[in-house]
N, C-alpha and C positions, 0 to 999 in steps of 0.2 A: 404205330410208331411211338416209343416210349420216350418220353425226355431225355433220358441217356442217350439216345441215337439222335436228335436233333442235335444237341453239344456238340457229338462227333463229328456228326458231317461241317457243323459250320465251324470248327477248329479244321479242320483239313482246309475247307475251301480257305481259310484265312492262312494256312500254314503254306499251302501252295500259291497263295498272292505272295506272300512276303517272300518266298525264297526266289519268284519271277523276277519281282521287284527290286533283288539285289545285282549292283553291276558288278560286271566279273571283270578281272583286273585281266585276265588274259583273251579274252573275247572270242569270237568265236571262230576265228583263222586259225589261231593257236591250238583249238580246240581240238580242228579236223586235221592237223600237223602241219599247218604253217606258221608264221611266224620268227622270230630270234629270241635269243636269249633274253636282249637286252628289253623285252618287251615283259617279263614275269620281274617287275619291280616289286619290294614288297609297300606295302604304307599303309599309316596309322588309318584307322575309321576314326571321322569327326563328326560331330551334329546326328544328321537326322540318316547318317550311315550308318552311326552307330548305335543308334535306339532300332532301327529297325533291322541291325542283327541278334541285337541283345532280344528285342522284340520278337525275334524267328526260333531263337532258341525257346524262350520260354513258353511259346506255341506249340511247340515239338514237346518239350516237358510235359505238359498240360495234356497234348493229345496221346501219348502211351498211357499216362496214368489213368484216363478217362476210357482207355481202348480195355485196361486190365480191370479195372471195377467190370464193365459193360462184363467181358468175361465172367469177370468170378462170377455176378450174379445171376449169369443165365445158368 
């Protein structure tokens, strides 16, 4: 297992905590087709909402480019 593949897996596993970790404003009644309207508010992310989406994106970044090196150079 080459360095390049330890990065990957532990950017995934961190990529998939962060996106676990985020709470869904429409939960999961909503999901399966229950709920109302009036329950998809939209609103601002604050604090430590907001570092860990900004946090999930740049996890996601990080793991394609790390996915496409791994590629090219095999």
């Amino acid at each position: 297992m080459t360095l390049l593949s330890i990065i990957q897996i532990a950017l995934a596993v961190l990529l998939v905590s962060g996106i676990l970790l985020q709470n869904s404003a429409a939960g999961l009644g909503s999901a399966l087709g229950g709920g109302s309207d009036d329950d998809a508010v939209m609103h601002t992310r604050r604090g430590p909402e907001k570092a860990l989406f900004y946090g999930t994106i740049i996890l996601a970044i990080l793991f394609v480019f790390v996915s496409y090196v791994s590629v090219y150079l095999s």
